[in-house]
Residue, then its C-alpha position, 0 to 999 in steps of 0.5 A: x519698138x519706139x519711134x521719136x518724133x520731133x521738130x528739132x529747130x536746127x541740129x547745128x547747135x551743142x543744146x539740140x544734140x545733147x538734148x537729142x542725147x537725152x531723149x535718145x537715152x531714155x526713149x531707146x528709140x528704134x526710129x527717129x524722125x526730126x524736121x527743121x534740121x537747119x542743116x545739110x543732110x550729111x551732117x544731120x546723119x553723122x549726128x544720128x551716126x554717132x547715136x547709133x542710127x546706122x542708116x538714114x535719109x533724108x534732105x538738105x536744109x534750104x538756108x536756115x530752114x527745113x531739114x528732114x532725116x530718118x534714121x533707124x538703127x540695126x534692129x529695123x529694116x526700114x525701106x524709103x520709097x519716097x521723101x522730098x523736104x515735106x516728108x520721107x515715106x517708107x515701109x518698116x519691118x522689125x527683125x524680130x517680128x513678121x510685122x511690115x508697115x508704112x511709116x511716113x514722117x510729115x512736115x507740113x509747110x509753115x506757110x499760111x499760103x501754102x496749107x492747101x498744098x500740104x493737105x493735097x500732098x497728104x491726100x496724093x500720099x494716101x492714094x493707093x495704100x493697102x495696109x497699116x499706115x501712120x504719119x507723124x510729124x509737124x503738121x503746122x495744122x491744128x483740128x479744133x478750136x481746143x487745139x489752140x491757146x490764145x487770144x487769136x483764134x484758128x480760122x474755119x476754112x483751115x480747121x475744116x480743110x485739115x479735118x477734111x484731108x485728114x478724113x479723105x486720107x482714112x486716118x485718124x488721130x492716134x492720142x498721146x499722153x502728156x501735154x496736148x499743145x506741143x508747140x508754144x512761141x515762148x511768150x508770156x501773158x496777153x502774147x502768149x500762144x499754144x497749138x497742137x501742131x505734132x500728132x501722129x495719125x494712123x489709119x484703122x488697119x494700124x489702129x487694128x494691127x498694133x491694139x497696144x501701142x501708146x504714145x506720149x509727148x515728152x520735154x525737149x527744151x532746146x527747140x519750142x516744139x515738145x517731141x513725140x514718143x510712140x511705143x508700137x507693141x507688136x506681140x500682145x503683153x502677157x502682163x499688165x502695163x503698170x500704172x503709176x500709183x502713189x506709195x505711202x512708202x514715200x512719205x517717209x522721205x523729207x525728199x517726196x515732199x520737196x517734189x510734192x510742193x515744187x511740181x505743185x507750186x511749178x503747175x499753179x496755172x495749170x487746172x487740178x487734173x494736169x496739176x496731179x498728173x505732172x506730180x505723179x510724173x515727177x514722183x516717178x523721175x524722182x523714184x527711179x533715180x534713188x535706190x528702191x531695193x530695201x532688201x539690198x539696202x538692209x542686208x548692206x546694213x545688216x553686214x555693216x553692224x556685224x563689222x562693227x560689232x566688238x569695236x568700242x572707239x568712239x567712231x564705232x560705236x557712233x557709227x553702229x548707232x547711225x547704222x542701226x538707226x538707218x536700217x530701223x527706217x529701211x525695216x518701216x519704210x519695208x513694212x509699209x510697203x508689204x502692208x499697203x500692196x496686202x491690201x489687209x487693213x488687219x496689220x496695226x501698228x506694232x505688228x511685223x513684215x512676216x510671210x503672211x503679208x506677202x503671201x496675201x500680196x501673191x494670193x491677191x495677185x493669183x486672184x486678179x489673174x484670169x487664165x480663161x474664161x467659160x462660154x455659156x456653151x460650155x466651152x473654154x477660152x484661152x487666146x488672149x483675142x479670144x478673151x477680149x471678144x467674149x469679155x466685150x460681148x458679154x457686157x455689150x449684152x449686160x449693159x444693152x438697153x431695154x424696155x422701160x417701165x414706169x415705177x409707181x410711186x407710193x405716195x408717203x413712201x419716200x421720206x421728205x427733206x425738211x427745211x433745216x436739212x435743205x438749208x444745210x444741203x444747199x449751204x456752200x462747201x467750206x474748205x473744213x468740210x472738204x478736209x474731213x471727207x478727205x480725211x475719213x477716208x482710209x489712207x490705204x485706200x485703192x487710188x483714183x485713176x490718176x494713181x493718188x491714194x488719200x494718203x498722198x492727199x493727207x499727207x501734204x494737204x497743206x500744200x494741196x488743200x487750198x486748191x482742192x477746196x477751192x475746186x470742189x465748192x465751185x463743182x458743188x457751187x455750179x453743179x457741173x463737173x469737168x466732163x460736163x463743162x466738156x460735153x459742148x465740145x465737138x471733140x468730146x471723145x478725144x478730149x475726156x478720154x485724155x483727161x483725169x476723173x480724180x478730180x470729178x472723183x474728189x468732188x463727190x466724195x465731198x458731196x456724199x459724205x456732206x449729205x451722209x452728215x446731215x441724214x445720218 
């Protein structure tokens, strides 16, 4: 199930309810929460009605500000035990499921004076509860100092006091995908400010109930804060989430790389890794908005050339050759697709999409899939839960640490530097080093963590390079990574989980093949 979250800024307005249309169309959200309706509660629930949010409640605006309403449709029940114009309180429970837990939708007040309130009504909501609980909303706090951008900094009582109602009310912060600040007060330069004011928290019994749920921050530009999009798995997946990964397929098309150059020129400011991640996600919108089928596309050609077969107009027979050009491209652009997932670098250029390819894709596939797994007792596990147990198990005892011995170092074992291949070691990165680890590497390659392969590198490293380069000879320059610039923060955890290691990944791929060079 989805559940939106979002600070609306007013829903007396055309921009907001068609943005609303939009997220509501692409989310398919069971549950929406919005705040600062700016409206009465009878009009906010016509609006939601007219979405397909059947029930609701919620509360009247005062004036121009404030405004609560949740609206589920027919799939839920969802019962409010309490609401008032700082949140709505309620227990959910799916149709289709037995699952039943607690959804509050939290508003905290906007008002500097009036913070030590919000948090007491946060810890008076926690009395008593026995069960899964989240809370989502805007909470007009922020944890860290890491939460806020811009030249004014937080004071400390009201990062420790947020922190501290947060922990008293045994909940936790649930991390989302997508850009952290969600909310900025849309100015410009020295003026400019960003905090991460939406964020959902849920206590350990949630965070233990629902193992697969996730959570990302999406655009809603008619209102200054950002929405958020909870996706609650309540049954374990068989399969696996599918990952975005970059498709060699793609470079073929003049579009991919318009999208390439234009996410990459929007994010100039933005560091490499968030740089990447916003072009995976424009290559996934631009993806799904074209047709992805080259089968259907190849038959449709296919049964377009026997039409035209025997027709000798001039129009005909332009139009064959049109057609038969379009579908030697489909036929490529098919083949490249086969040939990266077959993860065979046997197929050379010339050589045909045959069943070969996609036998290899299914095998490799059968191989991936672990149906079971052995105990050393010899018995067989098959439950999923079970699976996660022993897997954890085992490398928590292949990887526990144990006593260390001192090697003995043997002197005139271990070759020694020279002065010539120190000077080159210590020598900076020029972009034309950078340029050929990249380029040495196989354009088949499995892709980093962020899901770019080196071909995507390769392809449009006239766009890319300058920025790459410029990246790895200040990590080789500094001899500090990302992570390790991270490591002073005192929300490491959070913090690195949420970002990307390609660009760690990147940088070492340069200084290995930098020092392979020099003592090969």
């Amino acid at each position: 199930m989805s559940i939106l979250s979002w600070n609306c800024r007013g829903l007396n307005n055309s921009a907001t309810i068609q943005c609303l249309s939009d997220l509501v169309s692409l989310y398919r959200p069971l549950i929406v929460f919005l705040m600062e309706t700016k409206v009465r509660c009878l009009r906010a629930k016509e609006i939601l009605r007219s979405k397909g949010f059947t029930n609701s409640e919620g509360t009247d605006s005062a004036g121009r500000s404030g405004g609560l309403i949740m609206a589920w449709n027919d799939e839920v029940e969802m019962e409010v035990k309490d609401n008032n114009p700082n949140f709505i309180d309620g227990r959910v429970v799916l149709r289709s499921s037995a699952d039943s837990w607690r959804l509050t939708g939290f508003y905290g007040f906007p008002e500097t004076v009036r913070r030590r309130e919000a948090w007491r009504m946060m810890e008076g909501l926690a009395e008593g509860n026995d069960g899964p609980w989240m809370m989502i909303g805007d909470f007009n706090d922020i944890m860290f100092d890491s939460e806020k951008k811009g030249n004014i900094p937080q004071p400390l009582w009201r990062l420790r006091g947020f922190r501290g109602a947060v922990n008293s009310c045994g909940l936790r912060d649930f991390p989302f995908s997508g850009y952290q600040w969600t909310w900025d007060n849309g100015k410009d330069n020295n003026y400019r400010l960003e905090q991460k004011l939406d964020r959902i928290l849920v206590n350990d019994a949630w965070w233990d109930s629902f193992t697969g749920a996730q959570a990302v921050s999406v655009e809603a530009p008619a209102s200054d804060h950002m929405a958020l999009q909870v996706q609650v798995k309540h049954r374990v997946p068989n399969g696996r989430r599918r990952f975005f990964k970059f498709e060699n397929n793609w470079i073929k098309e003049d579009a991919c790389r318009i999208v390439v150059t234009s996410s990459w020129e929007a994010t100039r400011q933005r560091p490499i890794n968030e740089r990447i991640g916003f072009c995976a996600t424009e290559l996934t919108r631009w993806d799904r908005g074209r047709k992805r089928g080259f089968r259907h596309q190849i038959m449709a050609c296919k049964s377009r050339l026997a039409w035209l077969r025997g027709k000798d107009d001039r129009t005909s027979v332009r139009e064959l050759i049109r057609v038969r050009s379009v579908l030697q491209v489909l036929l490529e652009k098919e083949n490249q697709f086969w040939k990266q997932r077959a993860k065979e670098f046997w197929l050379k250029e010339g050589d045909i999409n045959s069943r070969f390819f996609h036998n290899a894709v299914k095998q490799r596939r059968r191989r991936n899939k672990m149906t079971g797994l052995g105990r050393p007792d010899g018995s067989w596990l098959s439950n999923r839960e079970e699976l996660g147990e022993a897997v954890l198990d085992y490398f928590s005892v292949l990887f526990k640490e144990q006593e260390r011995t001192q090697p003995l170092a043997i002197r005139g074992e271990f070759r020694q530097v020279s002065a010539e291949q120190n000077e080159l070691l210590l020598r900076a990165i020029s972009p034309e080093e950078v340029r050929r680890a990249v380029f040495d590497m196989h354009p088949e390659k499995a892709p980093g963590s962020d899901g770019m392969n080196p071909a995507f590198f390769q392809a449009y490293w006239e766009v890319l390079g300058p920025d790459i380069s410029a990246l790895c000879a200040s990590m080789f320059e500094t001899g500090q990574s990302r992570f390790q610039r991270l490591s002073g923060s005192g929300s490491i955890g959070e913090e690195a989980r949420s970002r990307s290691a390609s660009s760690n990944c990147t940088s070492y791929d340069v200084s290995t093949h930098k020092k392979h060079k020099i003592f090969r």
